[in-house]
C-alpha positions as CSV (number, residue, x, y, z in Angstrom):
1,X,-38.5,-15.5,-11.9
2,X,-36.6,-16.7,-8.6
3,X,-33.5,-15.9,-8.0
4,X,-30.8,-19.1,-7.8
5,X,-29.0,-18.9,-4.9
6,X,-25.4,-19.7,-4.8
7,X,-24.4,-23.0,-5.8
8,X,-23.8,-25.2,-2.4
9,X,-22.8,-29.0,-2.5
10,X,-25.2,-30.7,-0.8
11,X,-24.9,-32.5,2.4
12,X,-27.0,-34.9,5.0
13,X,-26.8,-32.4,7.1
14,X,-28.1,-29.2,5.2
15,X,-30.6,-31.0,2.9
16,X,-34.2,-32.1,3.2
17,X,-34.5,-35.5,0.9
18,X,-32.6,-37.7,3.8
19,X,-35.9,-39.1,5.1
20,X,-35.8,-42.7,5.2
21,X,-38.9,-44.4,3.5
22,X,-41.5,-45.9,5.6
23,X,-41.9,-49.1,5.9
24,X,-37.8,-49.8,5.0
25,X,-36.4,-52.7,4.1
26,X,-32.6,-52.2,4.1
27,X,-30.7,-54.2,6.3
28,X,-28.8,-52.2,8.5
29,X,-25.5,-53.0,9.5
30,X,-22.6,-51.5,10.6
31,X,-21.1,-48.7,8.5
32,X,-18.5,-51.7,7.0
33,X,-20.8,-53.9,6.0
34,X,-23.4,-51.4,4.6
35,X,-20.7,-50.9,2.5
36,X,-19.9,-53.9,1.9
37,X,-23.9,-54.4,0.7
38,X,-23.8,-51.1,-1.1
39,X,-20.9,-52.9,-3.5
40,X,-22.8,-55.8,-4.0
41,X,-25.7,-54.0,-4.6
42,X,-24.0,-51.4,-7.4
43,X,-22.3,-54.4,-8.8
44,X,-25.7,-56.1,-9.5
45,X,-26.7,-52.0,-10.9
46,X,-23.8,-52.5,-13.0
47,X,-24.3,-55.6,-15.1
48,X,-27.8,-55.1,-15.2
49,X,-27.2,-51.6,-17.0
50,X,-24.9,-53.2,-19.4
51,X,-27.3,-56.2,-19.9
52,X,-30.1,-53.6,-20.5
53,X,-28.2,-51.4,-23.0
54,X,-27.4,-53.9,-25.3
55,X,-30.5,-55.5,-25.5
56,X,-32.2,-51.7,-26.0
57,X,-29.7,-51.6,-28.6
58,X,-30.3,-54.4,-30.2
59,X,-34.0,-53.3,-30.4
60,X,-33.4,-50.2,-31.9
61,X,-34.1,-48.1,-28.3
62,X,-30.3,-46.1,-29.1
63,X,-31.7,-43.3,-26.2
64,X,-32.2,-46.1,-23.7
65,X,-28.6,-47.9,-25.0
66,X,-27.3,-44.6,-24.0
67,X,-28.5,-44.1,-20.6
68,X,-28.3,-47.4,-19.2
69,X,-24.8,-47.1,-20.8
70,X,-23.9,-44.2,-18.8
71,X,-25.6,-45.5,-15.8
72,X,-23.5,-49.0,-15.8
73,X,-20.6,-46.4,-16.1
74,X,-21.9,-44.4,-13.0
75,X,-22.4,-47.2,-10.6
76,X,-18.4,-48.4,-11.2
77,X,-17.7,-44.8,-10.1
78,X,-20.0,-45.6,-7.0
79,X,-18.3,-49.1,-6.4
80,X,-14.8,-47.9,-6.8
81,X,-15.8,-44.9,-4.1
82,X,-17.5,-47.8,-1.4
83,X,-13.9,-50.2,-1.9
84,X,-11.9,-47.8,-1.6
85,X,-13.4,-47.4,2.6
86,X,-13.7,-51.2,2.3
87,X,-10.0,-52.1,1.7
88,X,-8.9,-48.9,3.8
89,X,-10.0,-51.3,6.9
90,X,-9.6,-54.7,4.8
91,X,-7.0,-54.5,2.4
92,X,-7.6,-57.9,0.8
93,X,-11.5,-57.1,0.3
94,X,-13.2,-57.9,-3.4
95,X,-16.7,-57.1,-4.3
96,X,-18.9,-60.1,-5.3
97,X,-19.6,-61.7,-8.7
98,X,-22.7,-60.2,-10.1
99,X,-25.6,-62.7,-11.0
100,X,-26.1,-63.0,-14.7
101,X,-29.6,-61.0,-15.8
102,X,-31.8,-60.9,-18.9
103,X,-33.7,-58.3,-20.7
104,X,-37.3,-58.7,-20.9
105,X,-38.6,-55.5,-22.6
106,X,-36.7,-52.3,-22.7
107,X,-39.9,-50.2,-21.2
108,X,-40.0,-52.7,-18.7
109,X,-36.2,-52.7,-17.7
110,X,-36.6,-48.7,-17.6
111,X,-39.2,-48.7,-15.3
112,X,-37.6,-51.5,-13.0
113,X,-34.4,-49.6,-12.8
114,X,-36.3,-46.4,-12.1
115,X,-37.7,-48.6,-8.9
116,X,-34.4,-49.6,-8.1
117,X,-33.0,-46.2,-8.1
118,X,-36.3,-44.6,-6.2
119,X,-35.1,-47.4,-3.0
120,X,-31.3,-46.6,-2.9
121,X,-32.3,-42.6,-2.9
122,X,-35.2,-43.0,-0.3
123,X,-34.5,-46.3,1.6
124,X,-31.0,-48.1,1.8
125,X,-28.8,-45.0,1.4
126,X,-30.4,-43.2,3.5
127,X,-30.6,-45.6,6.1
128,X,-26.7,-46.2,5.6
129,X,-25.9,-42.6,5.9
130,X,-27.5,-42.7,9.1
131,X,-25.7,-45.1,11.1
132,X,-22.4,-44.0,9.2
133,X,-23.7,-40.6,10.9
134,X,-24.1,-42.5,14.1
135,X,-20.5,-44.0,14.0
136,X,-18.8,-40.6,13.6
137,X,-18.1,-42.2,9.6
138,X,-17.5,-38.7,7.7
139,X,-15.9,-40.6,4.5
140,X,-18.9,-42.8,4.5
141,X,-21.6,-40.5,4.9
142,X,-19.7,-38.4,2.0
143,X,-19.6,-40.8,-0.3
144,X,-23.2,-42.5,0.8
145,X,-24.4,-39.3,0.3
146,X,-23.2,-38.5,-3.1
147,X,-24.6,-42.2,-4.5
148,X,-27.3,-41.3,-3.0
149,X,-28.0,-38.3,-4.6
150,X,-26.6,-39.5,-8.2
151,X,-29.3,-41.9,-7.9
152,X,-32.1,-39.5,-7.4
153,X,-31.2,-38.2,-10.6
154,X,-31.0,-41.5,-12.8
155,X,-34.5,-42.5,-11.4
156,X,-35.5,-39.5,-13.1
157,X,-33.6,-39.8,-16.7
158,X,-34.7,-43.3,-16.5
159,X,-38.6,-42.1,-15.7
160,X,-38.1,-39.5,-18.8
161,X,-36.7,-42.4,-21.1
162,X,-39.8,-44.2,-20.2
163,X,-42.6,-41.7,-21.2
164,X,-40.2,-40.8,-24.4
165,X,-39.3,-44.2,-25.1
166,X,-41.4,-43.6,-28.5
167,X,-40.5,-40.4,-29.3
168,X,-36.9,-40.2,-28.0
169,X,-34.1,-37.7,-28.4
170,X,-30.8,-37.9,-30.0
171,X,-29.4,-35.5,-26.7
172,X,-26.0,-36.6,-25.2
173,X,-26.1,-38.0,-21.8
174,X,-22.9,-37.0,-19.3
175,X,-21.4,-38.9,-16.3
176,X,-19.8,-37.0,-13.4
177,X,-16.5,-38.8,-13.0
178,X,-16.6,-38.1,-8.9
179,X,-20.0,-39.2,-7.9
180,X,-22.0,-40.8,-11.0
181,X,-24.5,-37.7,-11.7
182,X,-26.0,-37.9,-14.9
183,X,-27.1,-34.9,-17.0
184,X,-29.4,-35.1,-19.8
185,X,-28.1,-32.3,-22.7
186,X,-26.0,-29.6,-23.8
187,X,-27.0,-27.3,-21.1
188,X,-24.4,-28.8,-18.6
189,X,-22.9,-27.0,-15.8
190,X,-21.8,-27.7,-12.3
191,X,-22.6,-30.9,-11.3
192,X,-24.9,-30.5,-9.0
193,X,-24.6,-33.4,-6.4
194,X,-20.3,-32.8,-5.6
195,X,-19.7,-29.8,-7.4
196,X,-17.4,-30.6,-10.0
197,X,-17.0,-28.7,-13.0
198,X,-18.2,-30.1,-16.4
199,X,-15.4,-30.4,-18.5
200,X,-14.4,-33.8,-17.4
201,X,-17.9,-35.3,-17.4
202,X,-17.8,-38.8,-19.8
203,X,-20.5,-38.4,-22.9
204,X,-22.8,-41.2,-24.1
């Protein structure tokens, strides 16, 4: 078996899964309004989740409540983090109204928040943490790269969801109150995208 190396918080820098996706879409802006655009675009995250885990809920999907529970939960951390750089230069700034969504089938919503997860890790945060990189930005590229990273992992949990959706698991989902991570199970430890110890984490 391999031996683990010591545990290192990863960073744009140091790490190899910063490529931006070809063929990109993400609108790139300066460092303000990407994240200006990365708050509208967790916001929409946000009430989608919630949308999607009452609805899984209410159709007897309690795994799929859970996680796009903790995932609503997650992407607050992520919009409180981007405001906070927001109002540092514009005091008076609020993030946008989300747009009302609806469920249409819980394997369905898992699989088009899995695709919506796959972009932010691979396309617009990536793109984002370049030109905050470009701007001499180091709170921004933090805090870029830690949504960025957290959303790596929730494509996966929502991919897992998917392929168990009929044969789920009663395991406890946890949210890493700094960046959003979320682990699947009893097994947790460090978190592994900012490092912070487990015993805060938030269970769903």
């Amino acid at each position: 078996m391999a031996q683990q190396t010591q545990f290192q918080v990863p960073t744009a820098d140091q790490s190899h899964n910063f490529n931006v996706v070809a063929g990109s879409t993400t609108n790139v802006g300066t460092t303000l309004e990407n994240l200006k655009a990365a708050v509208a675009g967790e916001t929409g995250a946000n009430a989608k989740y919630e949308t999607f885990s009452k609805a899984a809920a209410d159709r007897g999907f309690d795994q799929a409540s859970r996680l796009f529970a903790a995932a609503a939960a997650a992407e607050r951390i992520h919009i409180a983090l981007e405001t906070k750089l927001v109002q540092a230069q514009e005091p008076d700034f609020k993030g946008p109204e989300p747009t009302p969504v609806s469920s249409e089938a819980t394997d369905l919503d898992l699989i088009g928040a899995a695709l919506g997860e796959i972009h932010e890790t691979s396309d617009m945060y990536p793109s984002f943490i370049r030109r905050a990189q470009e701007e001499g930005d180091a709170a921004a590229v933090q805090v870029f790269t830690r949504a960025k990273l957290a959303e790596a992992f929730h494509a996966e949990r929502y991919l897992d969801a998917y392929n168990q959706i009929d044969n789920p698991s009663d395991e406890t989902y946890y949210v890493c109150p700094v960046c959003g991570y979320i682990h699947k199970g009893s097994d947790i430890g460090r978190c592994p995208v900012c490092g912070a110890m487990p015993q805060a984490f938030k269970a769903f």
